[in-house]
C-alpha positions in Angstrom: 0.0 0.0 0.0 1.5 3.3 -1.2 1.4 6.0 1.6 1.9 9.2 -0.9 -1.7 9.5 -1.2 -2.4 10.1 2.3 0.6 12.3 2.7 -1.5 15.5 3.7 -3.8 13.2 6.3 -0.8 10.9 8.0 -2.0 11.7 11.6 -6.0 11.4 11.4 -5.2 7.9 9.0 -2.8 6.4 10.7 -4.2 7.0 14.0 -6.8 4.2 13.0 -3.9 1.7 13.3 -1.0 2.8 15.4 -1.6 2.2 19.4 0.0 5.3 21.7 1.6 5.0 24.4 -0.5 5.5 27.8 -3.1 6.8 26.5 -6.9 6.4 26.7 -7.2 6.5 22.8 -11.0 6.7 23.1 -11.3 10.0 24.8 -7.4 11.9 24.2 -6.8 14.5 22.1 -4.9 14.0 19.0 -1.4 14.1 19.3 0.7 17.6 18.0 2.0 16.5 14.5 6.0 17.1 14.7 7.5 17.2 11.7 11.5 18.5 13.1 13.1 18.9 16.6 16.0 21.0 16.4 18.0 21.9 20.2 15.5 22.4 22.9 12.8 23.0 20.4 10.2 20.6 18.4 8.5 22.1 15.3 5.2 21.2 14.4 3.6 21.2 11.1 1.4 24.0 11.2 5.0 26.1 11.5 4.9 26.4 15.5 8.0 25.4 17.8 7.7 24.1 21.3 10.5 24.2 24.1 11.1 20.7 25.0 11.1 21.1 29.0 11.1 17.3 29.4 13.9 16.3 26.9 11.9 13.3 25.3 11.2 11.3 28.8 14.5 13.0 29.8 16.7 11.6 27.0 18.2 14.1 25.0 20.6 15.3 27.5 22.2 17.5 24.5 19.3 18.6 23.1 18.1 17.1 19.3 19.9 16.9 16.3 23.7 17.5 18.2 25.6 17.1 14.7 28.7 15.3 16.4 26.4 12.6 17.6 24.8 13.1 14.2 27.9 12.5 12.4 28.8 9.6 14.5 26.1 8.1 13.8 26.2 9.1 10.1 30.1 7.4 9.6 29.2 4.1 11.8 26.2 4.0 9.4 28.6 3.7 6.4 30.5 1.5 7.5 28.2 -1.6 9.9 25.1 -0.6 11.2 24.7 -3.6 13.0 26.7 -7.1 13.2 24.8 -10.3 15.9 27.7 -9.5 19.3 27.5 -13.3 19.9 31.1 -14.7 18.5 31.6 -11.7 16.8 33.2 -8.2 18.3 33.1 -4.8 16.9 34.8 -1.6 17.9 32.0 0.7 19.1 30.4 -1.7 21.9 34.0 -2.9 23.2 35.2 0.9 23.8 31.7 1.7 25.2 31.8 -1.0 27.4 35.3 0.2 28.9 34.4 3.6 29.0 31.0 3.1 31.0 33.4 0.6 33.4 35.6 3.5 33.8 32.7 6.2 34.4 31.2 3.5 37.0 31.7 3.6 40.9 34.1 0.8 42.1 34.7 -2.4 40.4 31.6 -2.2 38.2 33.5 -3.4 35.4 31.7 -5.4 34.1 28.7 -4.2 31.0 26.3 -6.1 29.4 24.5 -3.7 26.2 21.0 -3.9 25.5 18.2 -1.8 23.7 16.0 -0.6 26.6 15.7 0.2 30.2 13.4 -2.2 31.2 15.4 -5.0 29.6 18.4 -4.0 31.4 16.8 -4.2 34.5 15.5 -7.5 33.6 18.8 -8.7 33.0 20.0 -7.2 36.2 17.7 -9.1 37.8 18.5 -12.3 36.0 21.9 -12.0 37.3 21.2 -11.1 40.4 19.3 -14.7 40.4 21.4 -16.3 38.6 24.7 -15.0 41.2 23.4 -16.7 44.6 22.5 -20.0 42.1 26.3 -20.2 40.4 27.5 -20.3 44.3 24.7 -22.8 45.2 22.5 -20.9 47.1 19.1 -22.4 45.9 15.8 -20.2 46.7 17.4 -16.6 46.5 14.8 -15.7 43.8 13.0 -13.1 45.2 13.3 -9.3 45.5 12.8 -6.6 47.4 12.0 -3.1 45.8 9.9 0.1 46.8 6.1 1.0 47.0 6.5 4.8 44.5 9.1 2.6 42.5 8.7 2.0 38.3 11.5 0.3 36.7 9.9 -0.5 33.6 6.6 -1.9 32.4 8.0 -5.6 31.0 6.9 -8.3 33.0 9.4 -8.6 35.8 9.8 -4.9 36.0 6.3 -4.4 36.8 6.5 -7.0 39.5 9.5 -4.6 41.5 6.9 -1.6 40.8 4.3 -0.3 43.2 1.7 -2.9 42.2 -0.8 0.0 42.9 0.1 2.6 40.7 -2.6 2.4 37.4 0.1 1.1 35.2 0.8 -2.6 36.8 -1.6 -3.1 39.2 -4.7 -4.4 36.8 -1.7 -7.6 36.5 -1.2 -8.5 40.0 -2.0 -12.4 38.6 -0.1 -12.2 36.0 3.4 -11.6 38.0 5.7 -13.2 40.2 5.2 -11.6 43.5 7.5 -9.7 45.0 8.0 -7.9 48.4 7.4 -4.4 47.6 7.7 -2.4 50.7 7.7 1.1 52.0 11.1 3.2 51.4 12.4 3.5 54.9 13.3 7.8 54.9 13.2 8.0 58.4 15.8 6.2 61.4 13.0 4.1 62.9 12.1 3.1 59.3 15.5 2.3 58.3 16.1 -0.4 61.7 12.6 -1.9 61.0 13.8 -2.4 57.5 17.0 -3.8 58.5 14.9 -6.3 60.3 13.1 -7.5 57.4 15.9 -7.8 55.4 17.5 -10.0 58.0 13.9 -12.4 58.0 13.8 -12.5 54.3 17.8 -12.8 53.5 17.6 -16.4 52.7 14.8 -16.0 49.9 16.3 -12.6 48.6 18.5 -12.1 45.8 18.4 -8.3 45.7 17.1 -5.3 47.0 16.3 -2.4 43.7 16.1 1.0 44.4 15.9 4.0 42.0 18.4 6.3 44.0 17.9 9.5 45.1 14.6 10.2 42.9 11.3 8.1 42.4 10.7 9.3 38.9 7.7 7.8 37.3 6.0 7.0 40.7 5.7 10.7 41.7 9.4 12.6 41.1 9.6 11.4 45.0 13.1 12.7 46.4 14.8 11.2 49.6 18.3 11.9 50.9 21.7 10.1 50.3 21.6 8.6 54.0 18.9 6.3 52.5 20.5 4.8 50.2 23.5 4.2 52.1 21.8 2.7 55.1 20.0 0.3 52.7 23.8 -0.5 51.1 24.6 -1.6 54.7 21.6 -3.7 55.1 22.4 -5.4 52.1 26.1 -6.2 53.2 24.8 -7.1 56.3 22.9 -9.9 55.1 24.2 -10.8 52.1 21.9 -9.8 49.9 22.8 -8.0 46.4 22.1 -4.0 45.9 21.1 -3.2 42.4 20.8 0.5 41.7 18.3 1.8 38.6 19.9 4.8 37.5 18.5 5.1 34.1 16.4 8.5 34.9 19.0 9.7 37.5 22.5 8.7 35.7 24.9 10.6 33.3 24.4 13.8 34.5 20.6 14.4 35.3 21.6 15.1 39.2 25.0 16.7 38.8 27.6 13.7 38.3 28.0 11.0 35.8 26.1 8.5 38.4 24.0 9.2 41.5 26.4 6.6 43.1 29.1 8.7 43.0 27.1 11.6 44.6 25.8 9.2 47.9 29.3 7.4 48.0 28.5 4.4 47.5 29.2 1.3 45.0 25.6 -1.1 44.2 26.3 -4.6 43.0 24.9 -3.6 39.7 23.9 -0.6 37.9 21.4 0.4 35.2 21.5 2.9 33.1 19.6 3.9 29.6 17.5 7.1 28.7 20.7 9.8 28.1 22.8 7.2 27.3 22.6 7.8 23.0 21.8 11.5 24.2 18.1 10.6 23.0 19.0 9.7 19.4 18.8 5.6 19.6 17.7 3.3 21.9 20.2 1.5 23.9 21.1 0.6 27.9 23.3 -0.8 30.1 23.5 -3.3 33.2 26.7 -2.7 34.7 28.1 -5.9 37.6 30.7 -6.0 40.0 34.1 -7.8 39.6 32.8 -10.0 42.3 29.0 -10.5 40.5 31.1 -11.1 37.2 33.5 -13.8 38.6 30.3 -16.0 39.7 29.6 -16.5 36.2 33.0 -17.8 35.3 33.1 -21.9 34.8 34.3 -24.8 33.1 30.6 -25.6 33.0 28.3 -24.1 30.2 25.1 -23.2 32.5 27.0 -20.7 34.3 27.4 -18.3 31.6 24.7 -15.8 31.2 22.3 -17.1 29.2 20.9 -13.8 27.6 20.8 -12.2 24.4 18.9 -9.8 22.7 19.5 -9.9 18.7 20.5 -5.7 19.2 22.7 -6.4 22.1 25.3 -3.9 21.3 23.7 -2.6 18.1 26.7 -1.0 16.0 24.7 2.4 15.6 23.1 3.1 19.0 26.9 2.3 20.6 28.6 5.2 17.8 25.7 7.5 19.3 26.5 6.4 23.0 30.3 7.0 22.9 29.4 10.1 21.0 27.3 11.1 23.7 30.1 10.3 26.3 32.4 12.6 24.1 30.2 15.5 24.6 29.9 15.2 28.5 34.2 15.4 27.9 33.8 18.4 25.5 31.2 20.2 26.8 30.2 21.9 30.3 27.1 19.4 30.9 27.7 19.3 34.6 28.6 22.7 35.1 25.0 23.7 33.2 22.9 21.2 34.9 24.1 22.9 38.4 23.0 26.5 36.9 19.7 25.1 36.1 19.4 24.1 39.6 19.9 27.1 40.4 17.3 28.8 38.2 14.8 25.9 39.2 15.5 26.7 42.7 15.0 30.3 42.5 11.9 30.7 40.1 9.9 27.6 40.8 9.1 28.8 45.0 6.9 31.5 44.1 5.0 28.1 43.2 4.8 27.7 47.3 2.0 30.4 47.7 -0.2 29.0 45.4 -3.5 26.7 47.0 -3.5 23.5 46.2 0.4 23.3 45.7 1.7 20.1 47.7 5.6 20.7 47.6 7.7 22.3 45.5 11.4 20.9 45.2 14.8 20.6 43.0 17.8 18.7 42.2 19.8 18.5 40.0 18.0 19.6 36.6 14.7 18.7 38.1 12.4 20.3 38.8 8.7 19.6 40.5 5.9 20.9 41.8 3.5 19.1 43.4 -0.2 19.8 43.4 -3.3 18.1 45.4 -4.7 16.9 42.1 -4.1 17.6 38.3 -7.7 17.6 37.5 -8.4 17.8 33.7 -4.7 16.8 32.8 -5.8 17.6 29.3 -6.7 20.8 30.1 -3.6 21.8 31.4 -0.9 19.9 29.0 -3.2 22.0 26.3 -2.5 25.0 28.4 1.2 24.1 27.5 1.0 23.8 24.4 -0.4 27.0 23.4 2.0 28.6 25.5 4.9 27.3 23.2 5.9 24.7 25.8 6.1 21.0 25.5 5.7 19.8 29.7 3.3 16.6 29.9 2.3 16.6 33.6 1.4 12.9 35.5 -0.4 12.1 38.8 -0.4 14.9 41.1 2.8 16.5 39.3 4.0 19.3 36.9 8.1 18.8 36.4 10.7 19.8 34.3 13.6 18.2 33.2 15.3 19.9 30.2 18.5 19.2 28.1 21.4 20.1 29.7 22.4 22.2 26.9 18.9 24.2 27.0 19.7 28.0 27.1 18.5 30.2 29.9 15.9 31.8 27.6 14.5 29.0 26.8 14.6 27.9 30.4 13.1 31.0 32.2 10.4 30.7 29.3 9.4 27.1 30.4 9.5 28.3 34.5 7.5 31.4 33.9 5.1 29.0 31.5 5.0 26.6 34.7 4.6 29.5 37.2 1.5 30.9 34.8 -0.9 28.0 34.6 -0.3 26.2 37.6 -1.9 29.3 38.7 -4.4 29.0 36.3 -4.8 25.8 37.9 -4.9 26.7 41.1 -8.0 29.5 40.5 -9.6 27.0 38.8 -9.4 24.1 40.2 -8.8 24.6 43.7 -10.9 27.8 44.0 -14.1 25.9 42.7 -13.1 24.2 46.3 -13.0 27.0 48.3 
């Protein structure tokens, strides 16, 4: 079927047969047609341009269209898009996986490539398994992870998510249970968690925390003392620490990983979204020396059994190590501190607002938190015709730009926020009052 003749009606025609992502396709809007993205902007086709405050899920940490990555991408392309990494080596992955070993806290140096996020936490998981079963410990198969948590929406990921949240919670039969607890933030919490690791050490192969930030589950922050009491649990009773970093690593909080800012080293590490800076998909599961070593035999069955056909694709590793270059040639960390400042400094006025929750920053992220979104149409249209591309979730309105985004562009998408959440707030919350 030739598509030229429906050229001038791709959207309305092909939204008959393409299925969006979480969305309600019975009752949403149509989506904004894009037809470039260019920096921090996307251009749509009726000639408007919209300042990305969300970096594509938080992806393209250098904004679209960088030409180095480009170009990377442009001479791997001549040369092997793609080659099976199963018997066969190529030059991109192998200097991707050292320089990721070499960016990673510790001895985690050890990197298994895949396409996705929620793959590479399933493999960290099969690992994690796989470890305690490689030293003979039968019936460590079982993990504990965090009520507010997401790590993905595959199968096993949904089973270490809050198994309330509206995304995974219709599927409760459907997964292997888990024991999905409350984050202990506070010192009672964190000795009443130490306990239950203790009772459930012999059935527990890891504990999974997104460090630092919740993202998907509500842009929860808690503090670095956290995550290092939960380390020590772990030690305690032997039980494996796998940190998801693929929201919170390469840059998004100020370092290359959130480990590095808490000062710790997990057992393995996941990381994805900025890895390509937003051009391909690709991600990372990142073990320990120690984790690694478990899998070495004479015997067959202890390798790691796992292999995705893209493992390593050819391209999406050119655009990673691309990506890595520019964190080397350009001041990413440097800018994401300034635009904790500016999030810091415009977003409070937020504070004074009814029906505002919280308002809080770090790193480049930024949230504010209200009692209810309400018409969450209403107010991601509100966006839009402001010249501002922010999708808000839950309870929350956040931004979390490009590093590279300019401070135009930035105090453009604060003001934008600071406008029609209260917009929101005399609607919504003053029908209330």
């Amino acid at each position: 079927m030739s598509l030229k003749s429906d050229s001038q009606d791709w959207l309305t025609s092909g939204y008959q047969h393409i299925w969006m992502p979480y969305t309600q396709m019975k009752t949403a809007p149509l989506p904004e047609k894009v037809v470039a993205t260019n920096g921090t902007r996307i251009i749509l086709e009726d000639g408007r341009e919209l300042i990305d405050g969300i970096a594509s899920w938080w992806s393209a940490c250098h904004g679209y269209n960088h030409p180095y990555i480009k170009n990377a991408i442009a001479s791997q392309l001549d040369i092997m898009p793609h080659v099976m990494l199963a018997g066969l080596a190529h030059e991109q992955a192998f200097v991707l996986s050292q320089r990721l070993a070499a960016l990673s806290p510790g001895d985690l140096d050890r990197v298994f490539l895949s396409e996705s996020g929620s793959v590479s936490v399933e493999i960290a998981l099969k690992i994690a398994v796989q470890y305690w079963l490689n030293l003979g410990q039968v019936g460590k198969n079982k993990f504990v992870a965090f009520k507010n948590g997401y790590h993905g929406d595959t199968i096993g990921t949904m089973a270490i998510g809050d198994p309330d949240n509206i995304m995974h919670g219709p599927f409760h039969g459907l997964m292997c249970e888990q024991l999905v607890i409350d984050l202990p933030t506070e010192e009672g919490a964190l000795a009443i968690f130490d306990r239950y690791l203790e009772n459930h050490a012999n059935q527990c192969a890891a504990v999974i925390l997104e460090p630092l930030v919740q993202g998907a589950g509500g842009m929860i922050f808690h503090d670095d003392s956290v995550v290092r009491a939960i380390r020590k649990s772990c030690d305690r009773h032997q039980v494996l620490l796998i940190l998801d970093e693929i929201m919170v690593g390469l840059g998004r909080l100020g370092s290359m990983t959130a480990s590095e800012l808490i000062g710790i080293q997990p057992d393995i590490l996941t990381l994805s979204k900025s890895l390509t800076g937003g051009m391909l998909p690709l991600a990372a599961t990142i073990s320990s020396a120690r984790i690694f070593d478990a899998f070495q035999s004479d015997d067959l069955e202890k390798c790691l059994m796992h292999g995705p056909t893209f493992t390593g694709n050819a391209l999406a590793c050119a655009a990673a190590n691309a990506s890595l270059d520019l964190f080397e040639m350009e001041p990413r960390l440097s800018q994401v501190h300034q635009i904790e400042s500016h999030l810091l400094q415009a977003l409070t006025v937020c504070c004074d607002f009814p029906g505002v929750v919280d308002v809080r920053v770090r790193g480049a992220i930024g949230v504010v938190q209200l009692t209810d979104l309400g018409d969450f149409y209403w107010i991601r249209r509100r966006f839009v015709e402001k010249g501002v591309w922010l999708r808000p979730f839950g309870n929350v309105v956040y931004i979390m730009p490009a590093f590279s985004i300019d401070q135009g562009d930035l105090t453009k998408v604060t003001d934008t926020m600071i406008e029609i959440i209260g917009e929101w707030s005399d609607q919504y919350v003053g029908k209330l009052g």
